[in-house]
PDB file with one MODEL, atoms N, CA, C and O in Angstrom:
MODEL        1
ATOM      1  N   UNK A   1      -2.856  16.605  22.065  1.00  0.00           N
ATOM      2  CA  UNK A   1      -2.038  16.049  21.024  1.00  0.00           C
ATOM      3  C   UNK A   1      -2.969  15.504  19.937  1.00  0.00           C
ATOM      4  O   UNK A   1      -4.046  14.908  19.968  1.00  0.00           O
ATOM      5  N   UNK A   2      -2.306  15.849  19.144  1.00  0.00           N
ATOM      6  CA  UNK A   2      -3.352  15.248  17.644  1.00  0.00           C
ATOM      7  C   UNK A   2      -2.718  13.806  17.109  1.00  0.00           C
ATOM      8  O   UNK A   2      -1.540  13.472  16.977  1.00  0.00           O
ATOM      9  N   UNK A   3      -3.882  13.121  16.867  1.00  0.00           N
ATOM     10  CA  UNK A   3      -3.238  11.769  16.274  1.00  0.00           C
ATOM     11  C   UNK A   3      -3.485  12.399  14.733  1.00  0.00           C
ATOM     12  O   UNK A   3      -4.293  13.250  14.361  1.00  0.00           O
ATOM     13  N   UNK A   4      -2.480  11.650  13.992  1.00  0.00           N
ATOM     14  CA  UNK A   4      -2.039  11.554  12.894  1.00  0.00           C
ATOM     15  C   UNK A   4      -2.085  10.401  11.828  1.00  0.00           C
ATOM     16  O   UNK A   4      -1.079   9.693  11.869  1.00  0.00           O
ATOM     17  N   UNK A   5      -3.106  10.010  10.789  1.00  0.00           N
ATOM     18  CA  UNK A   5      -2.788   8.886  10.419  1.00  0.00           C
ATOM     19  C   UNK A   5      -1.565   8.908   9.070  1.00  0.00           C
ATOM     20  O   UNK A   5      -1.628   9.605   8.057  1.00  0.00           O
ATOM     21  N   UNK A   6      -0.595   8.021   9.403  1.00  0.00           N
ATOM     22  CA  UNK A   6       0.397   7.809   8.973  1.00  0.00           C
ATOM     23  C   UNK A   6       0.202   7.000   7.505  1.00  0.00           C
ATOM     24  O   UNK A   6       1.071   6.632   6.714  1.00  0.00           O
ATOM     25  N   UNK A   7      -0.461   6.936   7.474  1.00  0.00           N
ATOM     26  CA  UNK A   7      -0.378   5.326   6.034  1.00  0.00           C
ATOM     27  C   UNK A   7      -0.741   6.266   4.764  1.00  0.00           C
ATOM     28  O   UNK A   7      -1.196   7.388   4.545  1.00  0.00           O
ATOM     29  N   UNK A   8      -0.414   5.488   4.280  1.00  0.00           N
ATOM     30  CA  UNK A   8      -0.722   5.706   2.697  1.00  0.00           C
ATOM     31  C   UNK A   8      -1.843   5.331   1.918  1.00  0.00           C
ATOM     32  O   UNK A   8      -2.065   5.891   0.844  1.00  0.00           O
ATOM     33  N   UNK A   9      -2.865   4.069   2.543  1.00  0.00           N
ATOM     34  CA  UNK A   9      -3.483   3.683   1.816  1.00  0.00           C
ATOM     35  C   UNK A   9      -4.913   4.692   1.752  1.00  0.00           C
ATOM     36  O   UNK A   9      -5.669   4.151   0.945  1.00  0.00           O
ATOM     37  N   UNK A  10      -5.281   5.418   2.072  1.00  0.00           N
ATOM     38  CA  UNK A  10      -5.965   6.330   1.428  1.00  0.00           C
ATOM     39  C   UNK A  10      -5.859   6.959   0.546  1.00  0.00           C
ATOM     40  O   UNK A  10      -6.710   7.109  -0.331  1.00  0.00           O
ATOM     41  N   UNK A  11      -4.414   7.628   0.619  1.00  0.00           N
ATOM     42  CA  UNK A  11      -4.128   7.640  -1.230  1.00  0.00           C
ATOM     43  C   UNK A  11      -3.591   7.320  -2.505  1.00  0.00           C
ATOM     44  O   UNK A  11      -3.121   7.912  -3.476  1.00  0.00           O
ATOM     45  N   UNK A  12      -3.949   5.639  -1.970  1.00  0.00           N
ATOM     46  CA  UNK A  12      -3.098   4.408  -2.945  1.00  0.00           C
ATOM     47  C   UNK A  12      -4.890   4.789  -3.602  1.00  0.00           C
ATOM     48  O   UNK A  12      -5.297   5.281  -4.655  1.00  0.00           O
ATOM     49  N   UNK A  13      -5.467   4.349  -2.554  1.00  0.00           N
ATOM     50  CA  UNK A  13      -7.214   3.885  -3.460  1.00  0.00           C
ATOM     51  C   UNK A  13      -7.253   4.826  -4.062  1.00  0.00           C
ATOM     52  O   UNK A  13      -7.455   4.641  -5.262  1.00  0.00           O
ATOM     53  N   UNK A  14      -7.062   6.549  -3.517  1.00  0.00           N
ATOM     54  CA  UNK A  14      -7.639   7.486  -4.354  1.00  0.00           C
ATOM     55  C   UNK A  14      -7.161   7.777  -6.159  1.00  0.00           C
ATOM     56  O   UNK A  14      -7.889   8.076  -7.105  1.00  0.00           O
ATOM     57  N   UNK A  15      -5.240   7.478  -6.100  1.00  0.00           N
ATOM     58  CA  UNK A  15      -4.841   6.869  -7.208  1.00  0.00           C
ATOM     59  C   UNK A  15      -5.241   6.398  -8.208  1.00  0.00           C
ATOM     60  O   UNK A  15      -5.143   6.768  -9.378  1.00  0.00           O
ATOM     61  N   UNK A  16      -5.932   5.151  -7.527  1.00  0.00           N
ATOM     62  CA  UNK A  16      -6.343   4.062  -8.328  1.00  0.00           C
ATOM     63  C   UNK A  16      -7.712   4.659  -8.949  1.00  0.00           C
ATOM     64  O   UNK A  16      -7.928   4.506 -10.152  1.00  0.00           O
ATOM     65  N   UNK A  17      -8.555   5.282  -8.194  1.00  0.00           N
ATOM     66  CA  UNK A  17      -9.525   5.700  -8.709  1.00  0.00           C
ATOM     67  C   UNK A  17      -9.513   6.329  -9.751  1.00  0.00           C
ATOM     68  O   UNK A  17     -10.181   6.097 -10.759  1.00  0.00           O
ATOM     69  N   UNK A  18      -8.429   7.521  -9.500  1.00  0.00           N
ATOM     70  CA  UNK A  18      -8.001   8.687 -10.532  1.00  0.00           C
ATOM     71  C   UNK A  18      -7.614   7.681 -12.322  1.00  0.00           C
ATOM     72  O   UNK A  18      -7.887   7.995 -13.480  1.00  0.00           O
ATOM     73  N   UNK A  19      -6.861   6.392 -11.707  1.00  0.00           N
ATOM     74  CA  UNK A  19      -6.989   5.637 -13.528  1.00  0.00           C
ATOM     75  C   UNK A  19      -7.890   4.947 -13.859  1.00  0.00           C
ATOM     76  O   UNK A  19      -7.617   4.451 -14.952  1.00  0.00           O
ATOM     77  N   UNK A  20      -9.112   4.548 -13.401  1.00  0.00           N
ATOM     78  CA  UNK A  20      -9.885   4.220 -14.150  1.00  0.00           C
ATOM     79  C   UNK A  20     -10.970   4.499 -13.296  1.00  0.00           C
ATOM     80  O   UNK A  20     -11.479   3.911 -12.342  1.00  0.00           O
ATOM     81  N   UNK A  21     -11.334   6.251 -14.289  1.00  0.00           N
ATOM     82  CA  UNK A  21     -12.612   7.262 -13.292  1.00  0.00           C
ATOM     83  C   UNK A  21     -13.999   6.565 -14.362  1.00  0.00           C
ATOM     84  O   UNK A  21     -13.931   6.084 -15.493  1.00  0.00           O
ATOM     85  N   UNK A  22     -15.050   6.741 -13.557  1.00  0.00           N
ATOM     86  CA  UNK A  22     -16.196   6.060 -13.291  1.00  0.00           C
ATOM     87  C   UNK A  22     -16.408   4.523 -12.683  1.00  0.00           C
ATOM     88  O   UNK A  22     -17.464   3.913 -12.516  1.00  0.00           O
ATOM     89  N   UNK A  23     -15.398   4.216 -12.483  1.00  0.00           N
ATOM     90  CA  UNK A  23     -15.452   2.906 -11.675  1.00  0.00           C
ATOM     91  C   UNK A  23     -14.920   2.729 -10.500  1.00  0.00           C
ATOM     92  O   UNK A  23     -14.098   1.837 -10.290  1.00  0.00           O
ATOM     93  N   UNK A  24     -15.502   3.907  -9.219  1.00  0.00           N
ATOM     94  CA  UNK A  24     -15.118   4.287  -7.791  1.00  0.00           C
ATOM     95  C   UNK A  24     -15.572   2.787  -7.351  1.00  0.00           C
ATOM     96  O   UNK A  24     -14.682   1.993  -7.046  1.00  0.00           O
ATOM     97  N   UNK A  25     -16.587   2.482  -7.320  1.00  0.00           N
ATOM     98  CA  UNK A  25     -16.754   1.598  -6.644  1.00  0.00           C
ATOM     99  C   UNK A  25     -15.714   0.175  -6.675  1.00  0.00           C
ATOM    100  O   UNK A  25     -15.107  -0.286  -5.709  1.00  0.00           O
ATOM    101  N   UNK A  26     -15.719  -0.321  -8.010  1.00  0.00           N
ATOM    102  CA  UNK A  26     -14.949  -1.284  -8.314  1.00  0.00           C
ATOM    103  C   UNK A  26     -13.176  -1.219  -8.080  1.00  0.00           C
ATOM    104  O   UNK A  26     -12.361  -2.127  -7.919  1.00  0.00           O
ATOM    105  N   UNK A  27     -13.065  -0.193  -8.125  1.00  0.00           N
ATOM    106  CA  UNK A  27     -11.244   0.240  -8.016  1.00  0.00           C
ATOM    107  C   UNK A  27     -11.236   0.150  -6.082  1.00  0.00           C
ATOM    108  O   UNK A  27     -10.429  -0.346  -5.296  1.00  0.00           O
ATOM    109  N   UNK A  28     -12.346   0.777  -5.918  1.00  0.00           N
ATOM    110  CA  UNK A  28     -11.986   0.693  -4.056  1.00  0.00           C
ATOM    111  C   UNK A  28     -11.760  -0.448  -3.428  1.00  0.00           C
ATOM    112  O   UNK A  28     -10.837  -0.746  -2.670  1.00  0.00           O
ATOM    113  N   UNK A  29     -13.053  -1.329  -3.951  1.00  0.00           N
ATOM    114  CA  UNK A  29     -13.156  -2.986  -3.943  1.00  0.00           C
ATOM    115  C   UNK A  29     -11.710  -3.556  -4.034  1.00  0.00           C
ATOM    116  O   UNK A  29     -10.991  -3.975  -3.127  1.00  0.00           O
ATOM    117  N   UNK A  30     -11.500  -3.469  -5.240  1.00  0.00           N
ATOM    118  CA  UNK A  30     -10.416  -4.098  -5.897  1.00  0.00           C
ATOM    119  C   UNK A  30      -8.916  -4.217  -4.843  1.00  0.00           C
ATOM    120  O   UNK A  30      -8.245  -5.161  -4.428  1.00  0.00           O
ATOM    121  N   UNK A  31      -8.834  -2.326  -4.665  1.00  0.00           N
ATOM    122  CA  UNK A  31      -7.732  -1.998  -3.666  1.00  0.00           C
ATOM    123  C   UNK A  31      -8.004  -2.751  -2.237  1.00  0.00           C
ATOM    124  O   UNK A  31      -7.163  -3.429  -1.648  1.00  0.00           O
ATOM    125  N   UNK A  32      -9.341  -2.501  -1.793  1.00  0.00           N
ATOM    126  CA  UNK A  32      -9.418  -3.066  -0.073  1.00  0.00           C
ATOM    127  C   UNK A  32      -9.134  -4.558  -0.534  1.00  0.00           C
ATOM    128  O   UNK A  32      -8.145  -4.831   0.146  1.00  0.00           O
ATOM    129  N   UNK A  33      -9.320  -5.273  -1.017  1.00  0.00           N
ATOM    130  CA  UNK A  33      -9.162  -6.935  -0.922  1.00  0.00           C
ATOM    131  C   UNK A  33      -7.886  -7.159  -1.168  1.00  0.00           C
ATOM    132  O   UNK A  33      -7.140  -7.842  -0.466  1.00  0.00           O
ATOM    133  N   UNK A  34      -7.422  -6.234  -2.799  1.00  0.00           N
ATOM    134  CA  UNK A  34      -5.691  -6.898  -2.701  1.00  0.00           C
ATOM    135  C   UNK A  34      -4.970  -6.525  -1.838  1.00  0.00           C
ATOM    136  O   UNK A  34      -4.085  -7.334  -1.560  1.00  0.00           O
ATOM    137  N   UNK A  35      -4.976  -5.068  -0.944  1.00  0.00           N
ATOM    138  CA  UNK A  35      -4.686  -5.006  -0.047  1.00  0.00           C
ATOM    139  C   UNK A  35      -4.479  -5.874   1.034  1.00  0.00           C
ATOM    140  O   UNK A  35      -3.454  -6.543   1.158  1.00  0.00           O
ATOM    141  N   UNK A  36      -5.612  -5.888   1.981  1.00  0.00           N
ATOM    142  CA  UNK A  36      -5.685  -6.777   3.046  1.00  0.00           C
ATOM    143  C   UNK A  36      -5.318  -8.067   2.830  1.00  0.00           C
ATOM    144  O   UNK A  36      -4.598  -8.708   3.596  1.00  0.00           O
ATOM    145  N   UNK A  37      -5.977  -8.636   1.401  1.00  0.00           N
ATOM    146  CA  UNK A  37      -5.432 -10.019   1.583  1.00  0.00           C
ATOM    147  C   UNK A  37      -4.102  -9.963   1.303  1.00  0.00           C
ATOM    148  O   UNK A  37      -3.530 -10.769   2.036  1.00  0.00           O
ATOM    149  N   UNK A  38      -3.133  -9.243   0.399  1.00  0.00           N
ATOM    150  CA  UNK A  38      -1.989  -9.524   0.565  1.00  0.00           C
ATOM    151  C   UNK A  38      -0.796  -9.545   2.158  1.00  0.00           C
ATOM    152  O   UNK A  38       0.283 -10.066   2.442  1.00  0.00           O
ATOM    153  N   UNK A  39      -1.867  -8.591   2.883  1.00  0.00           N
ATOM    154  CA  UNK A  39      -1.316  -8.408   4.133  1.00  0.00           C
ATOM    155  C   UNK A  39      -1.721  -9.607   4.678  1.00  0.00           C
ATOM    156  O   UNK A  39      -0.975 -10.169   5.479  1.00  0.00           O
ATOM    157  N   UNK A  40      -2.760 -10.078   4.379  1.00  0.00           N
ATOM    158  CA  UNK A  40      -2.911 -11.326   5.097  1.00  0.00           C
ATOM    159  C   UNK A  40      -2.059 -12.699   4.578  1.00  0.00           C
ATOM    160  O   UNK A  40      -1.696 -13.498   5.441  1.00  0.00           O
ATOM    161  N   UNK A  41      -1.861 -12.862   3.675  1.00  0.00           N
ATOM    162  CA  UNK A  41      -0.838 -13.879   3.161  1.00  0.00           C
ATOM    163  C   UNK A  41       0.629 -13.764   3.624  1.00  0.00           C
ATOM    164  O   UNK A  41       1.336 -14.764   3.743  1.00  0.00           O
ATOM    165  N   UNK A  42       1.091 -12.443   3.895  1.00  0.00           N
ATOM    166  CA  UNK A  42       2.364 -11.701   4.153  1.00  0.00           C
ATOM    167  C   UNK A  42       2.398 -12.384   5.640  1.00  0.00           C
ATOM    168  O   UNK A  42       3.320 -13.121   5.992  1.00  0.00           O
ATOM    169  N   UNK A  43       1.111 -11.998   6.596  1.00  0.00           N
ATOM    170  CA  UNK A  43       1.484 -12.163   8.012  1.00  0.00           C
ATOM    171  C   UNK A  43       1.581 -13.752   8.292  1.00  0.00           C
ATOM    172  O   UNK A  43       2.351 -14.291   9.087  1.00  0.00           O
ATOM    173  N   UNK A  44       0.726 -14.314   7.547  1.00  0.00           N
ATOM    174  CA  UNK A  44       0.650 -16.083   7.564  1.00  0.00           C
ATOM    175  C   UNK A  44       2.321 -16.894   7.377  1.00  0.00           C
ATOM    176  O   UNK A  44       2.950 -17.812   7.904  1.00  0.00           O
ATOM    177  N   UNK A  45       2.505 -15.855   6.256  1.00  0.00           N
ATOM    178  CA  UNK A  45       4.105 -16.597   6.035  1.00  0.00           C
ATOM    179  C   UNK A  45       4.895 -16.246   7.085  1.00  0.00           C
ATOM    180  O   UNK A  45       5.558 -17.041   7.751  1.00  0.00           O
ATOM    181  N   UNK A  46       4.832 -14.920   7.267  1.00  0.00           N
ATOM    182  CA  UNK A  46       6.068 -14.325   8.668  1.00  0.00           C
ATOM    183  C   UNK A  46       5.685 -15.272   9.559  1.00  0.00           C
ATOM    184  O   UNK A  46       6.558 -16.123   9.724  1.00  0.00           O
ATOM    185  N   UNK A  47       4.584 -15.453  10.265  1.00  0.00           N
ATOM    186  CA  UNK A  47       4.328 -16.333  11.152  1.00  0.00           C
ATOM    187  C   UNK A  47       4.611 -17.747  11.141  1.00  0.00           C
ATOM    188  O   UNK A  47       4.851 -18.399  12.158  1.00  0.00           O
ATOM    189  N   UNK A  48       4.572 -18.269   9.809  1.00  0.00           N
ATOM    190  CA  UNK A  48       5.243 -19.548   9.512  1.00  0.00           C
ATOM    191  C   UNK A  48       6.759 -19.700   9.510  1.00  0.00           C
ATOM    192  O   UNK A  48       7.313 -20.728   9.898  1.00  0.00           O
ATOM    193  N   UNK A  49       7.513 -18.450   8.978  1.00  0.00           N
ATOM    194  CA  UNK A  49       8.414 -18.180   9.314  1.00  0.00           C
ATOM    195  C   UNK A  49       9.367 -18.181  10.590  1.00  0.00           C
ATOM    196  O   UNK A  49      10.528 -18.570  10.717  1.00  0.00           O
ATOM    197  N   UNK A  50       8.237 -17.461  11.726  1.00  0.00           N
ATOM    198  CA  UNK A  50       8.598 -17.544  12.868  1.00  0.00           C
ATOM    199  C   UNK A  50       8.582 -19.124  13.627  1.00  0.00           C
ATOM    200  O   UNK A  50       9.394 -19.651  14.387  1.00  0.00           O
ATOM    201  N   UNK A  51       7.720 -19.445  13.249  1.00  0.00           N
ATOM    202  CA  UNK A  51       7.424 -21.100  13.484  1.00  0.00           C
ATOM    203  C   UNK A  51       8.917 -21.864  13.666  1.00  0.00           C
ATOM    204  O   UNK A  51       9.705 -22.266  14.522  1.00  0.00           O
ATOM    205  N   UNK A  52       8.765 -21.788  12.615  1.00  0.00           N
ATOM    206  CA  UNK A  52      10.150 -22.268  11.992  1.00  0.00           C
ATOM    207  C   UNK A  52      11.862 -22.118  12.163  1.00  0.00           C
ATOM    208  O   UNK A  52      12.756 -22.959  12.254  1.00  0.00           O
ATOM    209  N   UNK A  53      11.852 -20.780  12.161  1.00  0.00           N
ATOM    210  CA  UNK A  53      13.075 -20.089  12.371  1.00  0.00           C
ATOM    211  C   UNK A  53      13.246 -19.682  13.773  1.00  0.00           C
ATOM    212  O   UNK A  53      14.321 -19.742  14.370  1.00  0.00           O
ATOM    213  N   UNK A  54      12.220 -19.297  14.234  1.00  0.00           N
ATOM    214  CA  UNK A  54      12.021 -18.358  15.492  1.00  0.00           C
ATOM    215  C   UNK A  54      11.763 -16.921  15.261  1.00  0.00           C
ATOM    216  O   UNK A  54      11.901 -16.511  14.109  1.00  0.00           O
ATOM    217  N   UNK A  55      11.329 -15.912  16.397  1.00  0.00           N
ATOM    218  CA  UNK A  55      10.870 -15.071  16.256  1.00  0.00           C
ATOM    219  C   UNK A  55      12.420 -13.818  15.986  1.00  0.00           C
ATOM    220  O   UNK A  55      12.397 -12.873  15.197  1.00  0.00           O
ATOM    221  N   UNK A  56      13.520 -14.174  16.816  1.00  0.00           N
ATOM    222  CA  UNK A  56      14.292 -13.135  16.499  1.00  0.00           C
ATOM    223  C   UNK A  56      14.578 -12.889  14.481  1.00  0.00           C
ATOM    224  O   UNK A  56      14.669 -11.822  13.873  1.00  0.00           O
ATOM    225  N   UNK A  57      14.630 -13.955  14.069  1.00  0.00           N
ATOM    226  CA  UNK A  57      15.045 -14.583  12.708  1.00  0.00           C
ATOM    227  C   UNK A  57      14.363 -13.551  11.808  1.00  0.00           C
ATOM    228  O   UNK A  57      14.944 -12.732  11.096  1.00  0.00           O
ATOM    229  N   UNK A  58      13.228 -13.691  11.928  1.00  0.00           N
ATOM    230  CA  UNK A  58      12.023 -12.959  11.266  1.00  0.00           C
ATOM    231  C   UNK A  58      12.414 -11.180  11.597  1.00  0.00           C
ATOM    232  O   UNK A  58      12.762 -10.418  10.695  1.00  0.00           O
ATOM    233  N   UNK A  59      12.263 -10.742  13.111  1.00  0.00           N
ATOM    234  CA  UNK A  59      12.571  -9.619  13.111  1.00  0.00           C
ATOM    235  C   UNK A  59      13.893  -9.113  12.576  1.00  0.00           C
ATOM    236  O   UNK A  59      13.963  -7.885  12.538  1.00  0.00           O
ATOM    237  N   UNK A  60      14.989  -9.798  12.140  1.00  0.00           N
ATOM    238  CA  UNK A  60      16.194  -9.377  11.478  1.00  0.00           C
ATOM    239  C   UNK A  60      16.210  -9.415  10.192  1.00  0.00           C
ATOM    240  O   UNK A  60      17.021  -8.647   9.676  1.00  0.00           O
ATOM    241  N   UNK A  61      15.071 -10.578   8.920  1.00  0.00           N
ATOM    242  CA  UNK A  61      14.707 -10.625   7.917  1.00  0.00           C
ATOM    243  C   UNK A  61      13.702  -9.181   7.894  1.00  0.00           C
ATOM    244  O   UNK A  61      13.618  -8.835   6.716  1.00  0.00           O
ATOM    245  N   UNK A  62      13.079  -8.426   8.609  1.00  0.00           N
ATOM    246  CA  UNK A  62      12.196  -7.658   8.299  1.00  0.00           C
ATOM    247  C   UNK A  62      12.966  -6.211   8.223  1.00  0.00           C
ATOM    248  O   UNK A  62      12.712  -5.265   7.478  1.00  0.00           O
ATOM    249  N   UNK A  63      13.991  -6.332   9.232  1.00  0.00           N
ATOM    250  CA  UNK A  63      14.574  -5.079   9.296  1.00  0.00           C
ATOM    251  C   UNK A  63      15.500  -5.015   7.277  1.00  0.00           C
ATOM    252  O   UNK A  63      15.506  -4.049   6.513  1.00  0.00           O
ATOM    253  N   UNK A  64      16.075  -6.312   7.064  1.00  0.00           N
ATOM    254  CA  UNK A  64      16.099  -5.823   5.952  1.00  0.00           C
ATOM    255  C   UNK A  64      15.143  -5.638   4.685  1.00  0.00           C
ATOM    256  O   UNK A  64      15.459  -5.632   3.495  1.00  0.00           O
ATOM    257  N   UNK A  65      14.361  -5.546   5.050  1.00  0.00           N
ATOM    258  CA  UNK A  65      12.507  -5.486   4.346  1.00  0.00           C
ATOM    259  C   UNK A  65      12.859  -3.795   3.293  1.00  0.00           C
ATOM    260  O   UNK A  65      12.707  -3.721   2.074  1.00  0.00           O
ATOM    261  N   UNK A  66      13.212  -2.935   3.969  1.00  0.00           N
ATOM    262  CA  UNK A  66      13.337  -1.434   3.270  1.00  0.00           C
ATOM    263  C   UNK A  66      14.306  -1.634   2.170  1.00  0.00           C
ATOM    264  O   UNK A  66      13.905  -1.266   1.066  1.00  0.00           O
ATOM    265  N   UNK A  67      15.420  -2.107   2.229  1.00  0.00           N
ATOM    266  CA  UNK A  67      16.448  -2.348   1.209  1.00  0.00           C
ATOM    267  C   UNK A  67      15.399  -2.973  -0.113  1.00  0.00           C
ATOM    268  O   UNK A  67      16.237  -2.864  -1.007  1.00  0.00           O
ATOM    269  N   UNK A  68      14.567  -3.354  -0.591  1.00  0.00           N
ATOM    270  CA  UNK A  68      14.034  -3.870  -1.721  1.00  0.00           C
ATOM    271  C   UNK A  68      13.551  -2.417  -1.694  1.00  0.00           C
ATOM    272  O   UNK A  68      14.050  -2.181  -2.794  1.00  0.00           O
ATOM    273  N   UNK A  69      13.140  -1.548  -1.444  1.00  0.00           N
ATOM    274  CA  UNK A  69      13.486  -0.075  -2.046  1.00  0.00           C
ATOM    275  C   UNK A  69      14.231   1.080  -2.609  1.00  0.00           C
ATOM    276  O   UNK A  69      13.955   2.209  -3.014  1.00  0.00           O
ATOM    277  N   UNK A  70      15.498   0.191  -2.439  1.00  0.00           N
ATOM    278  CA  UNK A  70      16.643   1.108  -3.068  1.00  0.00           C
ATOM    279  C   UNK A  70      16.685   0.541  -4.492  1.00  0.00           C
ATOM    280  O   UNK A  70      17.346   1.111  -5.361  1.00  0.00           O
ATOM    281  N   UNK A  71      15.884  -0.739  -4.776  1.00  0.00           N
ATOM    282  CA  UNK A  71      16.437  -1.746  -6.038  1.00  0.00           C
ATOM    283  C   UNK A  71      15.362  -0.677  -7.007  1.00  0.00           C
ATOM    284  O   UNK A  71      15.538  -0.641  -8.225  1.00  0.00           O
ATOM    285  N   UNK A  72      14.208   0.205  -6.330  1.00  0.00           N
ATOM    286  CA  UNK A  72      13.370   0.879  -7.393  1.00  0.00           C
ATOM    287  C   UNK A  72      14.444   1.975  -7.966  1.00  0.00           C
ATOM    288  O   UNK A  72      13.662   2.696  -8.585  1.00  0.00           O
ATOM    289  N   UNK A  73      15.589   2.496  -8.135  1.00  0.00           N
ATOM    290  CA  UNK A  73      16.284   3.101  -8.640  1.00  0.00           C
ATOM    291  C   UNK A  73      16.290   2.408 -10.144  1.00  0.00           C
ATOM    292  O   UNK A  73      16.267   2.997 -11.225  1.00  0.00           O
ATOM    293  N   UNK A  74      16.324   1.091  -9.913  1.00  0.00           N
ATOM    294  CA  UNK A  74      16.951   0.712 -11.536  1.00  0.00           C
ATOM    295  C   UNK A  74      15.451   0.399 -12.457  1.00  0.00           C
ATOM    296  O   UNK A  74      15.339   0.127 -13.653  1.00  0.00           O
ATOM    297  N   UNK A  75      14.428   0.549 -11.439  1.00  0.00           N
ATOM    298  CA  UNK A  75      13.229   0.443 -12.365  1.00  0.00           C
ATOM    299  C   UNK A  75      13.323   1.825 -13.882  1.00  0.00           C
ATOM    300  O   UNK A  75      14.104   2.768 -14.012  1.00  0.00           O
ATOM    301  N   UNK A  76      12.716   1.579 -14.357  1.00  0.00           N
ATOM    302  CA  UNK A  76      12.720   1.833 -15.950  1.00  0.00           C
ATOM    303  C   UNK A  76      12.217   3.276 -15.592  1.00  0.00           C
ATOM    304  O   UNK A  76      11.478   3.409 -14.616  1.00  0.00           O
ATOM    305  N   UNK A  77      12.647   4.528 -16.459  1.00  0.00           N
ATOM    306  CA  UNK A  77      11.933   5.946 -16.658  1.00  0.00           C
ATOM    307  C   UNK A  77      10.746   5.831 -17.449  1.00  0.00           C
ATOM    308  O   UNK A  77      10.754   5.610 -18.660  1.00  0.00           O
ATOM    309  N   UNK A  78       9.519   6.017 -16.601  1.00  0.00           N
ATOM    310  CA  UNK A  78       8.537   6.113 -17.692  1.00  0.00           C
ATOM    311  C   UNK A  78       7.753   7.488 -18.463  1.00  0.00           C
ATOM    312  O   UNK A  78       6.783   7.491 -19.220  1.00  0.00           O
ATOM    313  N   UNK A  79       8.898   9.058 -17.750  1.00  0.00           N
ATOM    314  CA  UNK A  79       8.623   9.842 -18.499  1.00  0.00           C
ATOM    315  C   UNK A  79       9.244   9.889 -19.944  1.00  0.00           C
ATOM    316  O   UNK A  79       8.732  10.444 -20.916  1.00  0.00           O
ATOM    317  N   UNK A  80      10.798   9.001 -19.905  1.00  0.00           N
ATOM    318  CA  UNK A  80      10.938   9.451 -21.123  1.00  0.00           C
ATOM    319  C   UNK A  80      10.570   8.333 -22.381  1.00  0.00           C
ATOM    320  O   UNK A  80      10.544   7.107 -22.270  1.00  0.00           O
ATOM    321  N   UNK A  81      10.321   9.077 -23.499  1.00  0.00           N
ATOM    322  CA  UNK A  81       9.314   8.236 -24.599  1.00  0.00           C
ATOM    323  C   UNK A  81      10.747   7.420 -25.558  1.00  0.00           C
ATOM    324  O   UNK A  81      11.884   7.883 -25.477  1.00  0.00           O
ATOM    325  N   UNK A  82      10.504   6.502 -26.195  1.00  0.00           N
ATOM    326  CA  UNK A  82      11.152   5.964 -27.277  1.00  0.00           C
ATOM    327  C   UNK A  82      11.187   6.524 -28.563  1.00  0.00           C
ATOM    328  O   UNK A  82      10.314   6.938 -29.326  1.00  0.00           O
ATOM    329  N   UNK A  83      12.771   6.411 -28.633  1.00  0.00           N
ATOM    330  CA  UNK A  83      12.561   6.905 -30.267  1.00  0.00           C
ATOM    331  C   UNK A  83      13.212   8.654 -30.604  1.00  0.00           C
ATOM    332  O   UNK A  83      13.126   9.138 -31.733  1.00  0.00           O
TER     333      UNK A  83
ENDMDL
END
């Protein structure tokens, strides 16, 4: 069986690279820290969360976690131009 890596963030960085090319190094940087640390601020709160609320609480706040993806429908078209 073949493992599979599932994530995306290999080609969030590569992205990022692609908008501002000659600065691989600094865009990778940039991505690994806001990355992780945002994951790390994310898990601190859930966990404070859980503290607090308890652990089922949190797992029923997370399940609705995907729904703030349907709200990108009303984000703005940025192929089409003004005017």
């Amino acid at each position: 069986m073949e493992w599979k890596e599932q994530s995306a963030f290999a080609a969030l960085v590569v992205y990022a690279q692609e908008m501002v090319p000659g600065r691989v190094g600094l865009v990778s940087g940039l991505m690994f820290g806001l990355m992780f640390g945002i994951g790390g601020i994310g898990a601190a709160g859930l966990g404070g969360l859980a503290d607090a609320r308890g652990i089922v609480w949190v797992y029923q706040l997370c399940a609705f976690l995907p729904l703030l993806g349907l709200v990108t429908v009303f984000l703005p078209d940025m192929r089409r131009r003004p005017g």
